[in-house]
C-alpha positions in Angstrom: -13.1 -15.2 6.1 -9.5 -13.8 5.1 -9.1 -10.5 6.2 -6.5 -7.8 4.6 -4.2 -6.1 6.7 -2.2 -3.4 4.8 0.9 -1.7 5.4 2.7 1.1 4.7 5.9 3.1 4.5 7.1 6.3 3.2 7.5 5.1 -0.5 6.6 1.3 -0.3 9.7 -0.6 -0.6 10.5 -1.6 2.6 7.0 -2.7 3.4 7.0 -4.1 0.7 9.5 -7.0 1.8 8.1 -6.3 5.2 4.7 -7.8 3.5 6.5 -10.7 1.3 7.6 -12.0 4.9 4.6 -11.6 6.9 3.0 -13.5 3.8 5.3 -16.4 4.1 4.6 -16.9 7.7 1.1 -16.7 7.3 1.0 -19.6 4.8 3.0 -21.8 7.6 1.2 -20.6 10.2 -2.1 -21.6 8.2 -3.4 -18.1 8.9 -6.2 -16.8 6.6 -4.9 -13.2 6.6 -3.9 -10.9 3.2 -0.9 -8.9 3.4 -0.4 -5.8 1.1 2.2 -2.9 0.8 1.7 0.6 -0.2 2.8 4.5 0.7 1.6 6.1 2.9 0.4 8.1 0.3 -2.6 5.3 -0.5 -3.8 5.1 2.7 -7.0 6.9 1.6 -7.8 4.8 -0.9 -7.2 1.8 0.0 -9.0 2.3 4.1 -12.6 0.5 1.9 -10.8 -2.8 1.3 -8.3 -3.6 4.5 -9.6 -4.8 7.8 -6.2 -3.5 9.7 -3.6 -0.6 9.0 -0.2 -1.5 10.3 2.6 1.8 9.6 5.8 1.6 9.4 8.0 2.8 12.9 9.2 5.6 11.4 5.9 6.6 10.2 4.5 7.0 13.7 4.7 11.2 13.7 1.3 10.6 11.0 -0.6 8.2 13.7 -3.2 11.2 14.5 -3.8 11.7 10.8 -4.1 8.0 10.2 -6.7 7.5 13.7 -8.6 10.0 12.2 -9.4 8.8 8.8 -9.6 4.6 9.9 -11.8 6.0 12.7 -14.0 7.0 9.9 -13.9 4.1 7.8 -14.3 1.8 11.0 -10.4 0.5 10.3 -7.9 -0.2 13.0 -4.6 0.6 13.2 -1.1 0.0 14.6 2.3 1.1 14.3 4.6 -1.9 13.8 6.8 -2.4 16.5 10.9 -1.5 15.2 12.2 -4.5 16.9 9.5 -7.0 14.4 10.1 -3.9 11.1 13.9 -3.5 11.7 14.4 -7.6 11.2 11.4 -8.4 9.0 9.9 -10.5 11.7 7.0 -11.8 9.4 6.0 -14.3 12.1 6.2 -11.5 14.9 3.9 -9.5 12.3 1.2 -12.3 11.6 1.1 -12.3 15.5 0.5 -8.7 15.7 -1.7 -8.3 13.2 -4.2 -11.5 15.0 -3.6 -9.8 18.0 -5.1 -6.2 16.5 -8.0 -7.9 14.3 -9.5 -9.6 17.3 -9.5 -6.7 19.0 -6.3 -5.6 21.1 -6.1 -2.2 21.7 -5.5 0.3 19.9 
């Protein structure tokens, strides 16, 4: 079963390509998981249809906010580490987001 894993930044853009390479690697990796890209303004909208939140590094000041509301829908979360975000690691971000879906902490 795929499973969606969103992400977001302050407007969009830069997860945006963050997404484009995590989707690459996915596809080489073989790796049924869906990667989107919004602001951090869609969050609320968008909790119903992801399986994993991943924010952007220099989002993490809103991680409280964020714990709250996937809390409630039964999402997790993570903040993406800079060293994978700052390079557009895609592969170190499929890895992550495996890592968080089956169950790494929080």
């Amino acid at each position: 079963m795929t499973k969606t894993v969103l992400l977001v930044c302050g407007a969009g853009a830069s997860s945006g390509f963050m997404a484009g390479a995590a989707r690459k690697a996915a596809k080489k990796l073989d790796v049924d998981i869906q990667f989107k890209a919004k602001s951090e303004s869609e969050i609320s909208e968008n909790l119903n249809d992801i399986d994993l939140l991943l924010v952007a590094p220099h989002l993490k000041y809103m991680i409280d906010d964020v714990k709250e509301e996937c809390d409630k829908a039964g999402v997790k979360y993570a903040i993406i580490p800079q060293k994978i975000y700052g390079v557009l690691d895609g592969k170190g971000l499929v890895k992550i987001a495996e890592e968080q879906l089956q169950g790494g902490e929080q």
